[in-house]
Structure formats: structure tokens, C-alpha cells
Chimera marker file (.cmm) of the C-alpha trace (Angstrom):
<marker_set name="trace">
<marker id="1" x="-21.186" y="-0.597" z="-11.743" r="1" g="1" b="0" radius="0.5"/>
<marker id="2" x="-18.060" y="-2.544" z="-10.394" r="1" g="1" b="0" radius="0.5"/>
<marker id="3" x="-17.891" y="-4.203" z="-6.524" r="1" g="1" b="0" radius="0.5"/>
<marker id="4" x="-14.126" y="-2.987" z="-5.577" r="1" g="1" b="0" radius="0.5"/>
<marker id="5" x="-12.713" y="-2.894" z="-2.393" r="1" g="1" b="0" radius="0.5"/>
<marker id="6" x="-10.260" y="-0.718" z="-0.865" r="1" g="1" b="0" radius="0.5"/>
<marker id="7" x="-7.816" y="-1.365" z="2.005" r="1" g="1" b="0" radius="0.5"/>
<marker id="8" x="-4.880" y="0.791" z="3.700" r="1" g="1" b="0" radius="0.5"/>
<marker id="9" x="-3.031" y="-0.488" z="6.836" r="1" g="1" b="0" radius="0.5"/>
<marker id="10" x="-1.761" y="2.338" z="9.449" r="1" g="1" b="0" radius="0.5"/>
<marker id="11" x="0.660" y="1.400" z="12.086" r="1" g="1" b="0" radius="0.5"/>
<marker id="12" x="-2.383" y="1.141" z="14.471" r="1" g="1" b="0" radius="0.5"/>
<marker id="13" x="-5.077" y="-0.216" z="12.478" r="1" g="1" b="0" radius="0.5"/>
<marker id="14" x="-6.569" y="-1.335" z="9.130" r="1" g="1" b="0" radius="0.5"/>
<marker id="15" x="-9.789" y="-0.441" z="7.234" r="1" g="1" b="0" radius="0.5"/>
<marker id="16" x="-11.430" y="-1.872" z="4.479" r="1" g="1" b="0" radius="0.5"/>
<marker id="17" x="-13.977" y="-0.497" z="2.337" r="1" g="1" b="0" radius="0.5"/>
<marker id="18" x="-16.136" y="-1.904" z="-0.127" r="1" g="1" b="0" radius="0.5"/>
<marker id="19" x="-17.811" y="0.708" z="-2.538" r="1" g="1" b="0" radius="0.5"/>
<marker id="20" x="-19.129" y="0.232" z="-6.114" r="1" g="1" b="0" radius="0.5"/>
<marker id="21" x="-17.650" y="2.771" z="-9.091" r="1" g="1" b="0" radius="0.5"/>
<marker id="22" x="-18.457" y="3.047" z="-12.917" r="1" g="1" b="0" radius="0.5"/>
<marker id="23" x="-16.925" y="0.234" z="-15.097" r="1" g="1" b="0" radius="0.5"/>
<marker id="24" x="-13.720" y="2.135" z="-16.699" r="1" g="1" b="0" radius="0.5"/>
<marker id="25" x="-12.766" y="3.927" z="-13.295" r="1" g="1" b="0" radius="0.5"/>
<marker id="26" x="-9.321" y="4.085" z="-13.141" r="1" g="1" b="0" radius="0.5"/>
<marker id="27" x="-7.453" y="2.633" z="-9.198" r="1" g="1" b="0" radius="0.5"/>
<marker id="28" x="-6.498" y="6.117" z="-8.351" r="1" g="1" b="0" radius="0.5"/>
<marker id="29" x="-10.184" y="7.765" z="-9.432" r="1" g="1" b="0" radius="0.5"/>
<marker id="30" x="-11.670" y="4.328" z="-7.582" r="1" g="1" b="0" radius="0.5"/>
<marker id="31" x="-9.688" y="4.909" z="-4.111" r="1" g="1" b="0" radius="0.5"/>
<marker id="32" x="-10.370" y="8.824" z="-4.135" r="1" g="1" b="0" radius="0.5"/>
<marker id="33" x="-14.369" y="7.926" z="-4.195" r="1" g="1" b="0" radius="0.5"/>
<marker id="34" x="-13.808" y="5.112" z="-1.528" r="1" g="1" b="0" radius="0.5"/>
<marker id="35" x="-13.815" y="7.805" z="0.940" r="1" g="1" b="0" radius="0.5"/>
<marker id="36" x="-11.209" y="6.328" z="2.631" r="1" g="1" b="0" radius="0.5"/>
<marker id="37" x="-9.311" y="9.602" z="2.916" r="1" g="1" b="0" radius="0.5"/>
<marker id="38" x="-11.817" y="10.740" z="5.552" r="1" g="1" b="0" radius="0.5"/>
<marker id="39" x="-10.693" y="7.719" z="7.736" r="1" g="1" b="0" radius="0.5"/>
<marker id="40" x="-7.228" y="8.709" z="7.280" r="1" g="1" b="0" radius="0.5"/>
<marker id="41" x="-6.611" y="12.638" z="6.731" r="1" g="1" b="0" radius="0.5"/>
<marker id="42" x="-2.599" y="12.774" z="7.058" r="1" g="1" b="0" radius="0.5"/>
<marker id="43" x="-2.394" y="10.341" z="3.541" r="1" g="1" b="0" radius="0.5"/>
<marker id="44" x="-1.500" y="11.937" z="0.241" r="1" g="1" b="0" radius="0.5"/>
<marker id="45" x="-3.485" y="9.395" z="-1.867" r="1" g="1" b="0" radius="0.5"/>
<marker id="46" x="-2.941" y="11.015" z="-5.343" r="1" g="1" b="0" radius="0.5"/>
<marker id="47" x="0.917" y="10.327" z="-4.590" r="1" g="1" b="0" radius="0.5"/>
<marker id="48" x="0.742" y="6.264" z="-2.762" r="1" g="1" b="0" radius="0.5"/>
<marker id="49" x="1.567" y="3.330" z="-4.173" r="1" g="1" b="0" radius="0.5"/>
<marker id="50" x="-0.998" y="1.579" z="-4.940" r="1" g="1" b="0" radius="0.5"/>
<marker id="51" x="-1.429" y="-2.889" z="-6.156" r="1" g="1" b="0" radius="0.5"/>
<marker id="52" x="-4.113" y="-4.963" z="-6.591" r="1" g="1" b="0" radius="0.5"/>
<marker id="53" x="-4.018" y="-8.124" z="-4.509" r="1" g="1" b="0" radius="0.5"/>
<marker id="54" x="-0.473" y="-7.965" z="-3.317" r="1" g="1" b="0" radius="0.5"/>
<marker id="55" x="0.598" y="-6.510" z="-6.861" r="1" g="1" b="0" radius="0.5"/>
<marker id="56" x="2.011" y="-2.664" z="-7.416" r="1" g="1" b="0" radius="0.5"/>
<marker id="57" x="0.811" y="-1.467" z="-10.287" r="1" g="1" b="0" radius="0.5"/>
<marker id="58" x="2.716" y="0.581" z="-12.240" r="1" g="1" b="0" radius="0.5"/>
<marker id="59" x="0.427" y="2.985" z="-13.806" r="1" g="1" b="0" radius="0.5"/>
<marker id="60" x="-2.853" y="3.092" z="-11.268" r="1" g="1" b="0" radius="0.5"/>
<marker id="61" x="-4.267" y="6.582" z="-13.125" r="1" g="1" b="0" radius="0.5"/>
<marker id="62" x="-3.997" y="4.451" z="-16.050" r="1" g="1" b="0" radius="0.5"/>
<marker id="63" x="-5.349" y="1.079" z="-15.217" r="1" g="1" b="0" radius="0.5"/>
<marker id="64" x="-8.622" y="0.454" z="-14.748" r="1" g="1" b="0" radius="0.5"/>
<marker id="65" x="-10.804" y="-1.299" z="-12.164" r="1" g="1" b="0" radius="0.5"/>
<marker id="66" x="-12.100" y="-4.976" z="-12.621" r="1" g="1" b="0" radius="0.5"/>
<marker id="67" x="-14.964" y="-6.533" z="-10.437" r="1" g="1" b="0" radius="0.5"/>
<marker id="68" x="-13.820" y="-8.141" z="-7.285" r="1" g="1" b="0" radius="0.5"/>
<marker id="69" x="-10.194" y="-6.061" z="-7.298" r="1" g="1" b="0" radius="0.5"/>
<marker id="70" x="-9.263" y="-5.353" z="-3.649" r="1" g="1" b="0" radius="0.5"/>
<marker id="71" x="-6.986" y="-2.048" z="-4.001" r="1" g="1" b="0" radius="0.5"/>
<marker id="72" x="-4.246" y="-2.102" z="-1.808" r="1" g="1" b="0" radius="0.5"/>
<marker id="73" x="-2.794" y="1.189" z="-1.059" r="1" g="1" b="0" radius="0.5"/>
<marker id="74" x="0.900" y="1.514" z="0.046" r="1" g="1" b="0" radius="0.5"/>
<marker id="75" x="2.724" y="3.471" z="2.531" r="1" g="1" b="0" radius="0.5"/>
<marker id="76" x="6.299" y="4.344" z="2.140" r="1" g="1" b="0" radius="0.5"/>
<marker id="77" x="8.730" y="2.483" z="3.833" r="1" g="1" b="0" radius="0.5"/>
<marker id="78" x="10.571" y="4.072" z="6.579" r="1" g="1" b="0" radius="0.5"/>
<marker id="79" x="13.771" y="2.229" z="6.282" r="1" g="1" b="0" radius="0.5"/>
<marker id="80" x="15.452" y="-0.195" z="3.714" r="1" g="1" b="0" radius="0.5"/>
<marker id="81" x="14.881" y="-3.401" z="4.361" r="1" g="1" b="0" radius="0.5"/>
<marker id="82" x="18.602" y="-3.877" z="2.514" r="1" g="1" b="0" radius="0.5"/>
<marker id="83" x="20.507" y="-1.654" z="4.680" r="1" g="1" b="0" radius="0.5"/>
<marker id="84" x="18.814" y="-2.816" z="8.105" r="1" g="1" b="0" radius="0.5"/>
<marker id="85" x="19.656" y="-6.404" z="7.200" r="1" g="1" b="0" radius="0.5"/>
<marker id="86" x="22.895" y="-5.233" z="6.339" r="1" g="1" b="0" radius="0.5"/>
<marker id="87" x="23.625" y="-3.086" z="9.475" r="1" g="1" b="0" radius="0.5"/>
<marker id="88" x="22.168" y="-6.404" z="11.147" r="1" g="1" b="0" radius="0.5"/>
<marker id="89" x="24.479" y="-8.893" z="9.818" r="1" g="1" b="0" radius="0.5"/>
<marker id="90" x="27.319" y="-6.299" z="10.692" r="1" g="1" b="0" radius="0.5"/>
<marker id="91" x="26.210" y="-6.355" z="14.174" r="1" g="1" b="0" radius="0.5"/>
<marker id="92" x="26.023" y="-10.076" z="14.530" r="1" g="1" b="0" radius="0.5"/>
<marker id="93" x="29.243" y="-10.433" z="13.186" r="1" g="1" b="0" radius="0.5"/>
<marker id="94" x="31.132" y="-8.160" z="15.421" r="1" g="1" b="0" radius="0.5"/>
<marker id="95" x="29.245" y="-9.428" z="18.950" r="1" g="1" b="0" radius="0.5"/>
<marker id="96" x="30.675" y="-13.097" z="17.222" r="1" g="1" b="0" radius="0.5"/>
<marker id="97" x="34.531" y="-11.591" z="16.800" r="1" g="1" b="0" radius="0.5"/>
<marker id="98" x="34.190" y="-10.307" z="20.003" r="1" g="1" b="0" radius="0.5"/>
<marker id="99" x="32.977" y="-13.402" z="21.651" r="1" g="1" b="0" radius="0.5"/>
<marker id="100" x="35.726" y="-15.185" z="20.411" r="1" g="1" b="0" radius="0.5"/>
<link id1="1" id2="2" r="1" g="1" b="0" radius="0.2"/>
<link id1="2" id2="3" r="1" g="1" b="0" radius="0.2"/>
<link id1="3" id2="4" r="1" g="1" b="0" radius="0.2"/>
<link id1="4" id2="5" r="1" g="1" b="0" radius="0.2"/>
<link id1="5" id2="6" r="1" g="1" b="0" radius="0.2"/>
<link id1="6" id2="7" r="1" g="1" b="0" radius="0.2"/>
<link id1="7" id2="8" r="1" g="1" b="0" radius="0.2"/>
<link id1="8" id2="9" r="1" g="1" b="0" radius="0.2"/>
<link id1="9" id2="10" r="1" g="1" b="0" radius="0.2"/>
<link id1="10" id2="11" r="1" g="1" b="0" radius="0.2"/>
<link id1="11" id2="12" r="1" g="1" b="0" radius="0.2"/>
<link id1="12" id2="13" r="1" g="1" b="0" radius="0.2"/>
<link id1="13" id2="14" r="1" g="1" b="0" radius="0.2"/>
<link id1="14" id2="15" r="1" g="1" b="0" radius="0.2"/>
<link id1="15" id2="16" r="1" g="1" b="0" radius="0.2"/>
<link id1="16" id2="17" r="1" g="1" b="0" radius="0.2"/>
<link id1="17" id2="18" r="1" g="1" b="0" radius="0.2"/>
<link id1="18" id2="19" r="1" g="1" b="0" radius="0.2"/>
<link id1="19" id2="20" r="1" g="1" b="0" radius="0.2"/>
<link id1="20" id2="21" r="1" g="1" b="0" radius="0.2"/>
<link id1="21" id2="22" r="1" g="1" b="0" radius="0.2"/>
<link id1="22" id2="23" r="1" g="1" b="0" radius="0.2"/>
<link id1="23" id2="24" r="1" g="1" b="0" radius="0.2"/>
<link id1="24" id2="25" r="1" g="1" b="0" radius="0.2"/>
<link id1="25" id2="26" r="1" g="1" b="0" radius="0.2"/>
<link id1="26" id2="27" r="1" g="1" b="0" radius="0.2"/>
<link id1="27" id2="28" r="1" g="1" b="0" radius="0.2"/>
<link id1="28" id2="29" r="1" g="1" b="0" radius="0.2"/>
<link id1="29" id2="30" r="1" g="1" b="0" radius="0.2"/>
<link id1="30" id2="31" r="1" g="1" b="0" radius="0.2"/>
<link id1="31" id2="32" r="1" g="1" b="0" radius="0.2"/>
<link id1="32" id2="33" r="1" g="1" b="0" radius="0.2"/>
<link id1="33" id2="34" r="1" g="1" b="0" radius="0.2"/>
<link id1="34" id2="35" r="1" g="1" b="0" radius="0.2"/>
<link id1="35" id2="36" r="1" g="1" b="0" radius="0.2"/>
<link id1="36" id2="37" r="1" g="1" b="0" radius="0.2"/>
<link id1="37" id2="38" r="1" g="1" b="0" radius="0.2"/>
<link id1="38" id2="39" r="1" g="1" b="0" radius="0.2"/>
<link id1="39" id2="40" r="1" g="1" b="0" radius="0.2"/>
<link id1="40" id2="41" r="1" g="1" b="0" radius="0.2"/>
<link id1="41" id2="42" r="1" g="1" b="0" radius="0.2"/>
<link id1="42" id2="43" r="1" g="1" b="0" radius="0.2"/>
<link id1="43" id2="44" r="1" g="1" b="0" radius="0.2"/>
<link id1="44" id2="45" r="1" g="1" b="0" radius="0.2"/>
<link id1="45" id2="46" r="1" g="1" b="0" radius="0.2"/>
<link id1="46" id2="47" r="1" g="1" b="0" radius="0.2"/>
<link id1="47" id2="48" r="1" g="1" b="0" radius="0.2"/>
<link id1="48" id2="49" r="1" g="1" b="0" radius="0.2"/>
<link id1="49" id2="50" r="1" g="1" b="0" radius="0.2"/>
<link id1="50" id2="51" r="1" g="1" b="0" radius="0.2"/>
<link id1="51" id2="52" r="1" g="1" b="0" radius="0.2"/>
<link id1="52" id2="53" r="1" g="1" b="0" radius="0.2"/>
<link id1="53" id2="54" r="1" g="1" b="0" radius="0.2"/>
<link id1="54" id2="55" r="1" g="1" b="0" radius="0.2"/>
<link id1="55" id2="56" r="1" g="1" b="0" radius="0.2"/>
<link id1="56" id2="57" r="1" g="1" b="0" radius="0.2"/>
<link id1="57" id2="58" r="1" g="1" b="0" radius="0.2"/>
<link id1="58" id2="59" r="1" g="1" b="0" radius="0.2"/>
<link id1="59" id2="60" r="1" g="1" b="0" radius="0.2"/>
<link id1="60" id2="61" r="1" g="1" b="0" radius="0.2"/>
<link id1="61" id2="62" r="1" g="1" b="0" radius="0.2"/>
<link id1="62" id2="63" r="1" g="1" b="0" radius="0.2"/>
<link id1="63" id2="64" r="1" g="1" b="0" radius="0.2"/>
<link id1="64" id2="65" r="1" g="1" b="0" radius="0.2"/>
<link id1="65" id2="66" r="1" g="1" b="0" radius="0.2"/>
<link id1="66" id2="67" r="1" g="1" b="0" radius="0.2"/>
<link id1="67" id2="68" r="1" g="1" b="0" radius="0.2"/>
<link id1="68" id2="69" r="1" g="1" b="0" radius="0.2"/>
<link id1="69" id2="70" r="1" g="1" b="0" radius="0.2"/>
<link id1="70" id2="71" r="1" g="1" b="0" radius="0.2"/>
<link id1="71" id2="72" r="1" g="1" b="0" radius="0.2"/>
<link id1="72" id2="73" r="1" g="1" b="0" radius="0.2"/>
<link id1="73" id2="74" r="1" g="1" b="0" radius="0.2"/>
<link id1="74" id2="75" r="1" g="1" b="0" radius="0.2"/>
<link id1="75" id2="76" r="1" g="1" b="0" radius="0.2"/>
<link id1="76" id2="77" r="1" g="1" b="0" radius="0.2"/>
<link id1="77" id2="78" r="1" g="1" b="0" radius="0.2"/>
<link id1="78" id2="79" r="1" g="1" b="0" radius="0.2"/>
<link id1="79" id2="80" r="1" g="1" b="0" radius="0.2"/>
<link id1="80" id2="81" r="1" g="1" b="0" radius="0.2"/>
<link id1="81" id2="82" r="1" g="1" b="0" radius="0.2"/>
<link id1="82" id2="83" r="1" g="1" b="0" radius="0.2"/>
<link id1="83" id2="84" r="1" g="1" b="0" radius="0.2"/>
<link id1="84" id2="85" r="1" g="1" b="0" radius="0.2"/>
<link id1="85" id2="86" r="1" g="1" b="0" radius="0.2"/>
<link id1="86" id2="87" r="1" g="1" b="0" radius="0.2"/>
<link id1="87" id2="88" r="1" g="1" b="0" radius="0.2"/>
<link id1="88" id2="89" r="1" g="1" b="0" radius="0.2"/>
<link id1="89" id2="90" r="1" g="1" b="0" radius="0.2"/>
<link id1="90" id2="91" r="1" g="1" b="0" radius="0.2"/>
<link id1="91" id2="92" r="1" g="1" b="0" radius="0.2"/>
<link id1="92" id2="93" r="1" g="1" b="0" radius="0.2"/>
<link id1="93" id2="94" r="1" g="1" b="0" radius="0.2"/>
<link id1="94" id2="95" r="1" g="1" b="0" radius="0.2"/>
<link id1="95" id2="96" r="1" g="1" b="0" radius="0.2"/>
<link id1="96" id2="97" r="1" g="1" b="0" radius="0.2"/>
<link id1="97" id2="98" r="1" g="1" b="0" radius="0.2"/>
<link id1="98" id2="99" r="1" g="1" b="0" radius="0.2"/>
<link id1="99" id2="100" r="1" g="1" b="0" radius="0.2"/>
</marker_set>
């Protein structure tokens, strides 16, 4: 057996939750036996993102867990970070040409 945890982030709180799998589990099969789902129902976890220590891995139906991984599981972003600094800057710059 392998110590993992697994943490998720909501816009109102955070949970983490240590659980021990089978050596060989793979992220995805390791976050589905967390039982973190039951903590947050509306989250599609066979479809999120998921990274290991700050990390998104690529492949996590592929990859397997390692002792002492904390599984980090990702929500999508609701805006572009890009395009709102952009529309920002774009902002700024106009209240400065008008100030002038």
C-alpha cells in the first residue's frame, strides 16, 4: 500500500484527504477511491486536470502513484488570464489618454 493524498480547492473551501491505494494505482484510479467526490458532487473527476505537487500531468490514467504524492486536482479556469490582462492593460491605457 501507498500513503497519497488528495486535495481539490472550491471557490469556498479546500479539502484534503489522505487515503492509502495499491502500489501501481494509477492518479485518476487513486482520486476516484479518495472519496473525495462525495465531498464535492457537481465535479466530473474522470474529466479534471489533475498534477502532482504543483505539476499537471499529462497522462494521469497512465501514471502511476508514488508514496508521499499529494494529487492536486484542477478546476477549469473561468477566464484567460491572457485576455483579462490584456483587456486590463487596454483599460489603463485609455483612463491614461484620457487623463491627459
Amino acid at each position: 500500500m501507498v500513503e497519497i493524498e488528495v486535495v481539490y480547492a472550491a471557490e469556498d473551501r479546500q479539502v484534503l484527504v489522505a487515503v492509502a491505494v495499491a502500489s501501481g494505482t494509477s492518479l485518476r484510479a487513486a482520486v476516484l477511491a479518495s472519496g473525495i467526490a462525495r465531498e464535492f458532487p457537481g465535479v466530473e473527476l474522470a474529466d479534471c486536470p489533475l498534477g502532482i505537487f504543483g505539476k499537471v500531468v499529462a497522462d494521469p490514467d497512465a501514471q502511476t502513484v508514488m508514496a508521499g504524492d499529494r494529487i492536486e486536482i484542477y478546476r477549469p479556469l473561468l477566464a484567460d488570464p491572457k485576455e483579462v490582462r490584456r483587456l486590463r492593460a487596454a483599460k489603463a491605457a485609455l483612463a491614461k489618454r484620457q487623463n491627459t
